[in-house]
N, CA, C and O atoms as CSV, one atom per row, in Angstrom:
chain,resi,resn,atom,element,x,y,z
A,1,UNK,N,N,53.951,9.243,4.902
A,1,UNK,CA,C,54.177,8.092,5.748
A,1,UNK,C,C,52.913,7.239,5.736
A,1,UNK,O,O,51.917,7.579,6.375
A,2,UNK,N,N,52.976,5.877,4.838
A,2,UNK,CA,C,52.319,5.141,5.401
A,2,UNK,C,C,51.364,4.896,6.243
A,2,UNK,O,O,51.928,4.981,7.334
A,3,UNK,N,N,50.060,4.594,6.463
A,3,UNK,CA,C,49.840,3.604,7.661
A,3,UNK,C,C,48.664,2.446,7.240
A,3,UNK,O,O,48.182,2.494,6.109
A,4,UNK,N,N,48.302,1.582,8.040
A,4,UNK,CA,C,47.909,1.057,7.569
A,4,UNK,C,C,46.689,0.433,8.423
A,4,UNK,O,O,45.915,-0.456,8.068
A,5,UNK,N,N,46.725,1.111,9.601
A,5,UNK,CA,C,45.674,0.848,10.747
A,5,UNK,C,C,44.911,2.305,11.009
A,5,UNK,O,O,43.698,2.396,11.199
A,6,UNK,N,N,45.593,3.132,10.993
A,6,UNK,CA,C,45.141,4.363,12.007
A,6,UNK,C,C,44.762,5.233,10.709
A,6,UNK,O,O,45.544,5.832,9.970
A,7,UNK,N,N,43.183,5.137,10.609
A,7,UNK,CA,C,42.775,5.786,9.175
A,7,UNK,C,C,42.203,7.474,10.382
A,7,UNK,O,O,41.551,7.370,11.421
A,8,UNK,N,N,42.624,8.566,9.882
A,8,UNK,CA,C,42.206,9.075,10.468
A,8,UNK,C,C,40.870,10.273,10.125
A,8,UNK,O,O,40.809,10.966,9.109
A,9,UNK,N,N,40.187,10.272,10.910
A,9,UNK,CA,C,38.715,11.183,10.485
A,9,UNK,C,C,39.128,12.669,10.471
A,9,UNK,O,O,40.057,12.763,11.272
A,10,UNK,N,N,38.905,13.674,10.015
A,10,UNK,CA,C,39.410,15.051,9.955
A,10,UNK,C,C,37.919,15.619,10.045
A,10,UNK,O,O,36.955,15.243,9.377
A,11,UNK,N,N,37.962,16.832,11.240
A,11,UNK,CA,C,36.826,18.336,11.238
A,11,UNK,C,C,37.602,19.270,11.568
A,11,UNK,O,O,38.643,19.317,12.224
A,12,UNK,N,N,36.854,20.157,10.933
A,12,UNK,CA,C,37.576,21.967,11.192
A,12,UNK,C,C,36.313,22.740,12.635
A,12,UNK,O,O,35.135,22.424,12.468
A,13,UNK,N,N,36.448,23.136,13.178
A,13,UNK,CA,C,35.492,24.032,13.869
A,13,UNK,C,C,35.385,25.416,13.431
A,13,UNK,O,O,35.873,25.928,12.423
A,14,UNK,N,N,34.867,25.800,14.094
A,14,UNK,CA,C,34.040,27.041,13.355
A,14,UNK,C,C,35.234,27.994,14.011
A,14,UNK,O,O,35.229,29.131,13.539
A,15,UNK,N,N,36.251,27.742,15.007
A,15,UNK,CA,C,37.068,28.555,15.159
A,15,UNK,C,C,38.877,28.223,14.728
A,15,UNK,O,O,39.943,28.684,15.137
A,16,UNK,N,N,38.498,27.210,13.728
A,16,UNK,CA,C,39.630,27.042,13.602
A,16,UNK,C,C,40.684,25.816,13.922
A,16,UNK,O,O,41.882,25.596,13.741
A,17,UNK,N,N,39.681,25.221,14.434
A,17,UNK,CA,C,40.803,23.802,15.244
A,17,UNK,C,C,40.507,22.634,14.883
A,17,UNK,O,O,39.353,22.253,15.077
A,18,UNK,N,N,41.395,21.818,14.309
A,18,UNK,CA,C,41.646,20.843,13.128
A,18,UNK,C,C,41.380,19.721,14.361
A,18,UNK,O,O,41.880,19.844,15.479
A,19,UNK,N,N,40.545,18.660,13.976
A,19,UNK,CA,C,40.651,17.512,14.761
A,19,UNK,C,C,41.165,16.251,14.191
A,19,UNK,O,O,40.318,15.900,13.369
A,20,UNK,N,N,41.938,15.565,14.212
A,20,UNK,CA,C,42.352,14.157,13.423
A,20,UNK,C,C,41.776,13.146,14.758
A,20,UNK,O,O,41.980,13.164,15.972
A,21,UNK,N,N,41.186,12.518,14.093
A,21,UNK,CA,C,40.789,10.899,15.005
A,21,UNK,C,C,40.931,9.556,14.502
A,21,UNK,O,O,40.063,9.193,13.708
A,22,UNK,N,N,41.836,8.753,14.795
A,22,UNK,CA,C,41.519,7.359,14.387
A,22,UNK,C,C,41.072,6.453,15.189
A,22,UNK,O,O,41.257,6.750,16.369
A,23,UNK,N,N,40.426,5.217,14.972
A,23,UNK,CA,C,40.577,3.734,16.249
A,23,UNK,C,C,40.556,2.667,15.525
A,23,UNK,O,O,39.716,2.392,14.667
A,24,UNK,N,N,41.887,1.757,15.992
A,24,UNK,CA,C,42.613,0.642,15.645
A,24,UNK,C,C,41.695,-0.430,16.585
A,24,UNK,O,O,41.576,-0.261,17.799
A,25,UNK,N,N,41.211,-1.294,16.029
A,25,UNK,CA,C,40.415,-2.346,17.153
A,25,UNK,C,C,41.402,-3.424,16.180
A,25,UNK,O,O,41.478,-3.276,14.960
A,26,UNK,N,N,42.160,-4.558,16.950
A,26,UNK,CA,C,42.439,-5.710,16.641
A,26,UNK,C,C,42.703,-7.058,17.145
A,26,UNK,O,O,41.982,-7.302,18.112
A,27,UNK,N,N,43.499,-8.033,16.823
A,27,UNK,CA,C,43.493,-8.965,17.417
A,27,UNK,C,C,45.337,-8.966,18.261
A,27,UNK,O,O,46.168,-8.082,18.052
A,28,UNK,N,N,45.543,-10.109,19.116
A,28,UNK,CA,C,46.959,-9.644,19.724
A,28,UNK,C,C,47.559,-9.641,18.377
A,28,UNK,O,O,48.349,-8.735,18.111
A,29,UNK,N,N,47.297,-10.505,17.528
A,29,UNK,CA,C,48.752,-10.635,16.321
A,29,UNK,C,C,48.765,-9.116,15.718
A,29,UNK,O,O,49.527,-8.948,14.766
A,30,UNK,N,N,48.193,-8.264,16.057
A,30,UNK,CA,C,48.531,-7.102,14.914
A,30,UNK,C,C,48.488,-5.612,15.775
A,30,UNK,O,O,48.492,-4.475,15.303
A,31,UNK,N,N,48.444,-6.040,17.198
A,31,UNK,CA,C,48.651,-5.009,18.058
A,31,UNK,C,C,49.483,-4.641,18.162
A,31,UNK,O,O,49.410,-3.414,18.220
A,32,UNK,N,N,51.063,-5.249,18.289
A,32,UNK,CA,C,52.453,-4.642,18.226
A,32,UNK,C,C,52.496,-3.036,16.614
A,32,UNK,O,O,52.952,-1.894,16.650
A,33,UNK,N,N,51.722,-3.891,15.389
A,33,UNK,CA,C,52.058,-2.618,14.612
A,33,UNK,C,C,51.000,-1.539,14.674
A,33,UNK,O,O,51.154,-0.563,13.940
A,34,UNK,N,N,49.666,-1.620,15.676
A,34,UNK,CA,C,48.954,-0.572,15.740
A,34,UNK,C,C,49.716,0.593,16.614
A,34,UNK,O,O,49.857,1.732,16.168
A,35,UNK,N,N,50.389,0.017,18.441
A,35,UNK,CA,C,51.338,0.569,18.683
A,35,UNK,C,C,52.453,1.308,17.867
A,35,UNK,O,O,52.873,2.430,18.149
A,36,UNK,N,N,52.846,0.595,16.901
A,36,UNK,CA,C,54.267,1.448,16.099
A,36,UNK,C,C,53.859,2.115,15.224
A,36,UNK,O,O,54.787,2.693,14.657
A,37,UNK,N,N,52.451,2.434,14.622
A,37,UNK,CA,C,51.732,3.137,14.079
A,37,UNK,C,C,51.298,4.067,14.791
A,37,UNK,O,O,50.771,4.898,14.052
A,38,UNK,N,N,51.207,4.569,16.594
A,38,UNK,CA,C,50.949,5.542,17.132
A,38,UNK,C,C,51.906,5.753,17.506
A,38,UNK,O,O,52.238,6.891,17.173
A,39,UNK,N,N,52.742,5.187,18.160
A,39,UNK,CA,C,54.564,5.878,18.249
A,39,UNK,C,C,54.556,6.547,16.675
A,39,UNK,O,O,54.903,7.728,16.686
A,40,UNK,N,N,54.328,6.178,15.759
A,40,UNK,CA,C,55.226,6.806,14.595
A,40,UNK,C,C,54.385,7.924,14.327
A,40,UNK,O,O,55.042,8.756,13.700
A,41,UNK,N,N,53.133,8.332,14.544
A,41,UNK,CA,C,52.362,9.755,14.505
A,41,UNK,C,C,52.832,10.333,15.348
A,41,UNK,O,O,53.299,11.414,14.991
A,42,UNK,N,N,52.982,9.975,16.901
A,42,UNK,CA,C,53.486,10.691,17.955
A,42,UNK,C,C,54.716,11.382,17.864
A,42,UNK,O,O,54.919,12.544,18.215
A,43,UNK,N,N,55.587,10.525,17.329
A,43,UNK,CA,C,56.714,10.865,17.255
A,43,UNK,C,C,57.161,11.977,16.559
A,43,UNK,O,O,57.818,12.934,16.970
A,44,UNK,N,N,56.475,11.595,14.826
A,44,UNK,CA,C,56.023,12.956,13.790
A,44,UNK,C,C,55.885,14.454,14.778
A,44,UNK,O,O,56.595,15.458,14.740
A,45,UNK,N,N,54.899,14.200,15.493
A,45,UNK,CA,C,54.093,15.653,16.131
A,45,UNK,C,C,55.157,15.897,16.677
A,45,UNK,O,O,55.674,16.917,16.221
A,46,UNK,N,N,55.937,15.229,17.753
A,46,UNK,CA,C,56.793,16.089,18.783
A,46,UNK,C,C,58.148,16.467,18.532
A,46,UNK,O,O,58.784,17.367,19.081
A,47,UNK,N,N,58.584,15.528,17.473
A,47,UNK,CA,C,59.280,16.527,16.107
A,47,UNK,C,C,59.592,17.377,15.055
A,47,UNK,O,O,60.610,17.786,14.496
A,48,UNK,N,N,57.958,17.558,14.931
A,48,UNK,CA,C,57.821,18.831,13.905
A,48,UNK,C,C,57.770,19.678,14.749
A,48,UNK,O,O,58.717,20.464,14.719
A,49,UNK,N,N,56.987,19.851,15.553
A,49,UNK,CA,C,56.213,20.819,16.768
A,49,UNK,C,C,56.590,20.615,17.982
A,49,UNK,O,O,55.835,20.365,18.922
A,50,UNK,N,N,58.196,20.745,18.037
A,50,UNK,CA,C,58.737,20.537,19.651
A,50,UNK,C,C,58.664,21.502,20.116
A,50,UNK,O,O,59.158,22.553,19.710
A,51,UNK,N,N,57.828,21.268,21.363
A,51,UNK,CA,C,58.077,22.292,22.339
A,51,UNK,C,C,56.687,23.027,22.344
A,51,UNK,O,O,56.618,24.115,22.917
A,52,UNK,N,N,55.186,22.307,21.525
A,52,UNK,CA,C,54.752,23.687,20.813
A,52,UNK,C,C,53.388,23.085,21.142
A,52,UNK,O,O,52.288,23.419,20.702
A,53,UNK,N,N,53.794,21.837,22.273
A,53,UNK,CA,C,52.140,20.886,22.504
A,53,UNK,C,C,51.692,21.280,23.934
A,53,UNK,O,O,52.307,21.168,24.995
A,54,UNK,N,N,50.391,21.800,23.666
A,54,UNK,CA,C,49.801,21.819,24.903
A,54,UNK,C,C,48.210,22.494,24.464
A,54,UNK,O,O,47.811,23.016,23.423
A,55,UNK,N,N,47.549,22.210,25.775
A,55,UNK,CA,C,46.381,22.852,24.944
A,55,UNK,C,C,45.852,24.052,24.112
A,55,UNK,O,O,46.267,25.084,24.640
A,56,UNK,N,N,45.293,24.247,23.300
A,56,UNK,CA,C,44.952,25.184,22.377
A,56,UNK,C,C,44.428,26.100,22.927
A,56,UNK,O,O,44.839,27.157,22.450
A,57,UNK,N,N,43.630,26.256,23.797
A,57,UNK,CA,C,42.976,27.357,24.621
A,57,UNK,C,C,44.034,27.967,25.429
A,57,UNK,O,O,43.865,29.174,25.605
A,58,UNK,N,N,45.078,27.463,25.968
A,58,UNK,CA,C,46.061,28.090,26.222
A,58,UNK,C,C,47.233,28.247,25.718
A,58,UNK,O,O,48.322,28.403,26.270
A,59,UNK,N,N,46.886,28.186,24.437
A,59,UNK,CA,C,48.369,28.998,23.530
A,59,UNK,C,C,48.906,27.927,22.794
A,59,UNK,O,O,49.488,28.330,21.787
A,60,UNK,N,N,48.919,26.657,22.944
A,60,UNK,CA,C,49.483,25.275,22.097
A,60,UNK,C,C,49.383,25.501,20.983
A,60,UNK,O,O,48.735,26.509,20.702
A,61,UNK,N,N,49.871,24.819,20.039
A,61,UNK,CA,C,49.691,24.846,18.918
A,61,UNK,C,C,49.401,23.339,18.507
A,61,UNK,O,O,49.055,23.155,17.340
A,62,UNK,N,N,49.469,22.640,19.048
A,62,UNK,CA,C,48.508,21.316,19.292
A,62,UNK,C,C,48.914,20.158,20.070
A,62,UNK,O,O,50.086,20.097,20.441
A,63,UNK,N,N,47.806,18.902,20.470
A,63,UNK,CA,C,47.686,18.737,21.337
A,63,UNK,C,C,47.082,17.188,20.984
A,63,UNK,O,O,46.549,17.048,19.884
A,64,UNK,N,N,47.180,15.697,22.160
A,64,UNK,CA,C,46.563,14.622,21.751
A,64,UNK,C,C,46.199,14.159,23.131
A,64,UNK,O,O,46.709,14.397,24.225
A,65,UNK,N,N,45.256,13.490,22.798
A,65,UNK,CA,C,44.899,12.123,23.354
A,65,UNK,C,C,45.020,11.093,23.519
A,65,UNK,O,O,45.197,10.828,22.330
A,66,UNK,N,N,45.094,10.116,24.013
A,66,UNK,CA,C,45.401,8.480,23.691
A,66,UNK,C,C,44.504,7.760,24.854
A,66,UNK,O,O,44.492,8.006,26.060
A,67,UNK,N,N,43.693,6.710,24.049
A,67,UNK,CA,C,43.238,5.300,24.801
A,67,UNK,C,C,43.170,4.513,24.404
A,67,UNK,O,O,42.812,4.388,23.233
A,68,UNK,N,N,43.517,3.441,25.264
A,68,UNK,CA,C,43.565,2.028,24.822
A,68,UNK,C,C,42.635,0.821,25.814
A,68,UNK,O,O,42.515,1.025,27.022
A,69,UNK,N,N,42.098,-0.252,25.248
A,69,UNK,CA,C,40.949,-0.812,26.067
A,69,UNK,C,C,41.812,-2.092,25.345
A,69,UNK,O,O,42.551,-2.382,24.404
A,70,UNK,N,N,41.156,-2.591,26.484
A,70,UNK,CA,C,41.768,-4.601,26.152
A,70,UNK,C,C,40.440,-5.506,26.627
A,70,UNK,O,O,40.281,-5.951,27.764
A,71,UNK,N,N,39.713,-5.641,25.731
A,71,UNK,CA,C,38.407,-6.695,25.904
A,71,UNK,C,C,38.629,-7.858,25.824
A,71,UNK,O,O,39.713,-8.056,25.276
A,72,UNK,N,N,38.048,-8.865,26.149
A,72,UNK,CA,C,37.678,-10.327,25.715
A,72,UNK,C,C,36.353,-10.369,25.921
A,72,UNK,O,O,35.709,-9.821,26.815
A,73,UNK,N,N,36.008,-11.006,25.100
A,73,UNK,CA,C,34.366,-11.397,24.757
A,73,UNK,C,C,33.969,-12.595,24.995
A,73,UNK,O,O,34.752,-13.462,24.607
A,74,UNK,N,N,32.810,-13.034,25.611
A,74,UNK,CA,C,32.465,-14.546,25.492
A,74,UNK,C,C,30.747,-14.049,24.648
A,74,UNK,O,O,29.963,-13.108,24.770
A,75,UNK,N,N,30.802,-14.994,24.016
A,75,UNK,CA,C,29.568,-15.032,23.344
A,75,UNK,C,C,28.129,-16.192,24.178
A,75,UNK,O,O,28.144,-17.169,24.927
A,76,UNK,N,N,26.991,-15.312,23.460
A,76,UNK,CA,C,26.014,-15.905,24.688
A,76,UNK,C,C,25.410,-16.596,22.992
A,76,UNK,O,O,25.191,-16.151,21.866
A,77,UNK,N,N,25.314,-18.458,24.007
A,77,UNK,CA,C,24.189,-19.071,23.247
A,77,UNK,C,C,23.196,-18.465,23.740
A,77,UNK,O,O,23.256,-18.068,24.904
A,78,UNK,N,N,21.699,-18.196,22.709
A,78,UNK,CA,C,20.727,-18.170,23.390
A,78,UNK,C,C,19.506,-18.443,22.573
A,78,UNK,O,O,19.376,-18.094,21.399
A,79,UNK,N,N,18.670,-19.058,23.242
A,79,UNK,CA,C,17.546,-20.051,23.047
A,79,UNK,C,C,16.444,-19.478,23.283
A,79,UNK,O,O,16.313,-18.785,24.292
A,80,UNK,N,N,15.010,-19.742,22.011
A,80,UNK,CA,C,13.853,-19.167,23.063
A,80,UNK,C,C,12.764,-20.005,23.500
A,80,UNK,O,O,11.882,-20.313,22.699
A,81,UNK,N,N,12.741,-20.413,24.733
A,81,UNK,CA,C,11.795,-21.679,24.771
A,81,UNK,C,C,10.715,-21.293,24.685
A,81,UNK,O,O,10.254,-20.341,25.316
A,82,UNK,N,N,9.897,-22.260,23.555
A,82,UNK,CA,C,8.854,-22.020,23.188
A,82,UNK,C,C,7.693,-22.390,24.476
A,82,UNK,O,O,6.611,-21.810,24.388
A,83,UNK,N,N,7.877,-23.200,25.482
A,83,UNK,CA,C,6.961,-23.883,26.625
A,83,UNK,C,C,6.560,-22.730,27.553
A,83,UNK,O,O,5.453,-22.429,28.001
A,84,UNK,N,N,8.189,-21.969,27.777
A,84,UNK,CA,C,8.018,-20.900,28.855
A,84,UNK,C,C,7.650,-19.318,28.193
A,84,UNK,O,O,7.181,-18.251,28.588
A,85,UNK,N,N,8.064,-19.783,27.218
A,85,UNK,CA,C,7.692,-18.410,26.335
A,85,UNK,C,C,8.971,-17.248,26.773
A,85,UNK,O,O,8.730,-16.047,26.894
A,86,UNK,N,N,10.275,-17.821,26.967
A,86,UNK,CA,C,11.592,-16.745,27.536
A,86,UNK,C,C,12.282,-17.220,26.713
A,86,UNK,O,O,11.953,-17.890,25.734
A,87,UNK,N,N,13.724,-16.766,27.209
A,87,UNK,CA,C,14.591,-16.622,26.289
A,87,UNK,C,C,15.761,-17.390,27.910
A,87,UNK,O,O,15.518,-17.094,29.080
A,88,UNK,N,N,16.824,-18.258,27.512
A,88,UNK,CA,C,17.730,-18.600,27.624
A,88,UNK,C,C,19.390,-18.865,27.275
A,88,UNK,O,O,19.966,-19.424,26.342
A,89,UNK,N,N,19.719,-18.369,28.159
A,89,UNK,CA,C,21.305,-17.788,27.718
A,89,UNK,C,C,22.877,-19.164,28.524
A,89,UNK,O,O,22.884,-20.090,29.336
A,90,UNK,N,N,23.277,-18.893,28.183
A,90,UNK,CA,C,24.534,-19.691,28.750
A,90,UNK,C,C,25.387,-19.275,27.511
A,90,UNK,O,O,25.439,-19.359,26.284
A,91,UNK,N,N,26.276,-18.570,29.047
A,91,UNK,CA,C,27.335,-17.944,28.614
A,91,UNK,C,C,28.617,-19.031,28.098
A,91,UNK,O,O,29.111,-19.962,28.734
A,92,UNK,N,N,28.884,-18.636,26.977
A,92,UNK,CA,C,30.033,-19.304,26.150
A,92,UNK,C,C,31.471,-19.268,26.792
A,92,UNK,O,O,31.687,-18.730,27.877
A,93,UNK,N,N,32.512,-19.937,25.966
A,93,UNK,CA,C,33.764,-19.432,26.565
A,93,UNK,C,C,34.500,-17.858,25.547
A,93,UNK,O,O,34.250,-17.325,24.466
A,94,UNK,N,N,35.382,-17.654,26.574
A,94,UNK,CA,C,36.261,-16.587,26.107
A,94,UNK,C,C,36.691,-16.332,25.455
A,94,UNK,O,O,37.892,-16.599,25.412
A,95,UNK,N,N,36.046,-15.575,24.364
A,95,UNK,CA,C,37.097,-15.382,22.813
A,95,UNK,C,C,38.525,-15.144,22.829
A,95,UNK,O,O,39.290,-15.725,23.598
A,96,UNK,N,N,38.835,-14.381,22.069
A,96,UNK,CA,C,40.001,-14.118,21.414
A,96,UNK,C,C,40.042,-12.311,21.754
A,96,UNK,O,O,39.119,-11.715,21.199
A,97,UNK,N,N,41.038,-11.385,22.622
A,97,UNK,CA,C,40.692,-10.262,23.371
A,97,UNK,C,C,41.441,-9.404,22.095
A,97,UNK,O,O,42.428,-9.685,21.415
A,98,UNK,N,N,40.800,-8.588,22.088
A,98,UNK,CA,C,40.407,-6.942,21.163
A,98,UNK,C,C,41.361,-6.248,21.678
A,98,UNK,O,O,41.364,-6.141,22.905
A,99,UNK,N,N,42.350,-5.636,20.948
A,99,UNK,CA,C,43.065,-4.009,21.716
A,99,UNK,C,C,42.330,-3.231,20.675
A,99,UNK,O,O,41.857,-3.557,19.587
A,100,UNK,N,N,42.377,-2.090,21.342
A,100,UNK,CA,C,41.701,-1.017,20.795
A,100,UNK,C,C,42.495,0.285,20.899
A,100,UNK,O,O,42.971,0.485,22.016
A,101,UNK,N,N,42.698,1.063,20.118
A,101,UNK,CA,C,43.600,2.435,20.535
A,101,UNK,C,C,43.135,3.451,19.866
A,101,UNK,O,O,42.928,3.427,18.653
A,102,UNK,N,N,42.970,4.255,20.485
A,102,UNK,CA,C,41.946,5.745,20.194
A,102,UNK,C,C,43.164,6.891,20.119
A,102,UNK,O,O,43.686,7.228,21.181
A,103,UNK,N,N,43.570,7.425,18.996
A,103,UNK,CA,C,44.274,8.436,19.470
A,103,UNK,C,C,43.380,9.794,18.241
A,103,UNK,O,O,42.755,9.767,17.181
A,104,UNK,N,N,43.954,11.056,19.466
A,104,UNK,CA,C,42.989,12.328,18.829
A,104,UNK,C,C,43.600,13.401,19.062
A,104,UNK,O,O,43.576,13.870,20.200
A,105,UNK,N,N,44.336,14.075,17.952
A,105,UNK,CA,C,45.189,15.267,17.730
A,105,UNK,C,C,44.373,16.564,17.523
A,105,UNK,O,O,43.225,16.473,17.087
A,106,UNK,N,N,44.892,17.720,17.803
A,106,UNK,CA,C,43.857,18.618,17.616
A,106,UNK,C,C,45.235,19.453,17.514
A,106,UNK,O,O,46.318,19.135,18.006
A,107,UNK,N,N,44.782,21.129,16.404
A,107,UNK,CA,C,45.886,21.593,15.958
A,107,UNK,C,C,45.477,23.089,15.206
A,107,UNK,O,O,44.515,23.022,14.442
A,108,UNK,N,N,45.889,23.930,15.307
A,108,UNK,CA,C,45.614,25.057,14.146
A,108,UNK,C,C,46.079,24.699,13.162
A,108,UNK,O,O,46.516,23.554,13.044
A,109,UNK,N,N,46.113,25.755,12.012
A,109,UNK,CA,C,45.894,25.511,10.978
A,109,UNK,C,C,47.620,25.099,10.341
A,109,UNK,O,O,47.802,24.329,9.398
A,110,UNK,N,N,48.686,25.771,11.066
A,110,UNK,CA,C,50.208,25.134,10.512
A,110,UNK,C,C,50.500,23.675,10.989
A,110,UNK,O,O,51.503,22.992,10.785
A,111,UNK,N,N,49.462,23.407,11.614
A,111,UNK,CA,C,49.678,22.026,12.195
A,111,UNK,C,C,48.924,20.683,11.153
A,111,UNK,O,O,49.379,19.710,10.551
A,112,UNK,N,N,47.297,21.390,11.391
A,112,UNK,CA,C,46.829,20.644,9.845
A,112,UNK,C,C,47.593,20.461,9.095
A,112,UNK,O,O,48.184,19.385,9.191
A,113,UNK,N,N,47.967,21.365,8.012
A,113,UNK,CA,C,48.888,21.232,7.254
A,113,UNK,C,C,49.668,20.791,7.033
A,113,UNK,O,O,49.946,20.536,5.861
A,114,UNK,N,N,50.220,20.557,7.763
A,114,UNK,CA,C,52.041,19.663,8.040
A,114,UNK,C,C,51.416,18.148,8.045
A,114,UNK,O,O,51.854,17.207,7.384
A,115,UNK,N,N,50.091,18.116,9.096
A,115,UNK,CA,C,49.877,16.621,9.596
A,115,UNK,C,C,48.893,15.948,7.777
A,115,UNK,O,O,48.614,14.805,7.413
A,116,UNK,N,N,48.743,16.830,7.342
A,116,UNK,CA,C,47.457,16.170,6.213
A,116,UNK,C,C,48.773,16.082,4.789
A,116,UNK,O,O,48.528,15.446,3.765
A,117,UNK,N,N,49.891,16.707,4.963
A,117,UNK,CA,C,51.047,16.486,4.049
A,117,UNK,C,C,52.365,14.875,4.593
A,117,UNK,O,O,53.083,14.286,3.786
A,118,UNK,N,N,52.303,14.654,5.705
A,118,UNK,CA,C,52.914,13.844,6.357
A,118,UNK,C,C,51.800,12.252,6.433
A,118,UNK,O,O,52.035,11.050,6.551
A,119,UNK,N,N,50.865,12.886,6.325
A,119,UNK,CA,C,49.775,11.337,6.724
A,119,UNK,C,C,48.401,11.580,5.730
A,119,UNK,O,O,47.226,11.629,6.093
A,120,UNK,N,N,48.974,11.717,4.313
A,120,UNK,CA,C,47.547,11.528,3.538
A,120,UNK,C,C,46.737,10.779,3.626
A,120,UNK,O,O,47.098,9.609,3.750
A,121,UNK,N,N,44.969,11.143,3.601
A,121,UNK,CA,C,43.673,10.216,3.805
A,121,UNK,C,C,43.912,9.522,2.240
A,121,UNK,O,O,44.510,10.017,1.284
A,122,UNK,N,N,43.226,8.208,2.344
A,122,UNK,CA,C,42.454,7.959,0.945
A,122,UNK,C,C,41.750,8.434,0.265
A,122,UNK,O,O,41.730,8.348,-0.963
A,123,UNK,N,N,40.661,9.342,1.343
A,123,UNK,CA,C,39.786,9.993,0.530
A,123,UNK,C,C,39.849,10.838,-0.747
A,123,UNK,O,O,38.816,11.293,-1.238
């Protein structure tokens, strides 16, 4: 399956537990498919592995995270007057606002597996 936002980072721990991480930062026009790009991992997991999510320390066989942040930025002119010897700022107007979506799966090793055959890296 495809994707085309949610590149995800992969570590093993020393006991065994697979971590997948991605983060989608974009603009509004391309936030609807970062969303349908984490519905469509989500969805993957709780269909292969129904019934089978919860934390790993207590028996799961894996398990996620999700966050999402909504910024807008204003950018600072800033000046250094040479008379006063400082620096001067005036704040700009309001960019254009950032979604951001953090999602982070964690899994033994039949779970890796399934997830690194279903969502190949580039690497």
């Amino acid at each position: 399956m495809p994707l085309n936002y949610l590149l995800f980072d992969h570590s093993e721990d020393t006991e065994g537990v697979h971590t997948f991480e991605a983060m989608a930062s974009v603009g509004p026009g391309h936030w609807p498919q970062v969303q349908a790009e984490v519905a469509q991992v989500l969805q993957w997991a709780h269909r292969q592995f129904r019934g089978e999510r919860g934390p790993l320390d207590e028996g799961g066989d894996w398990d996620y995270e999700l966050q999402g942040v909504h910024e807008v930025a204003s950018a600072w002119a800033l000046r250094f007057n040479e008379r006063t010897g400082s620096l001067e700022a005036e704040l700009g107007a309001p960019g254009q606002p950032r979604h951001t979506a953090t999602l982070t799966l964690t899994g033994h090793d039949g779970f890796a597996q399934a997830f690194l055959g279903a969502f190949p890296s580039d690497d």
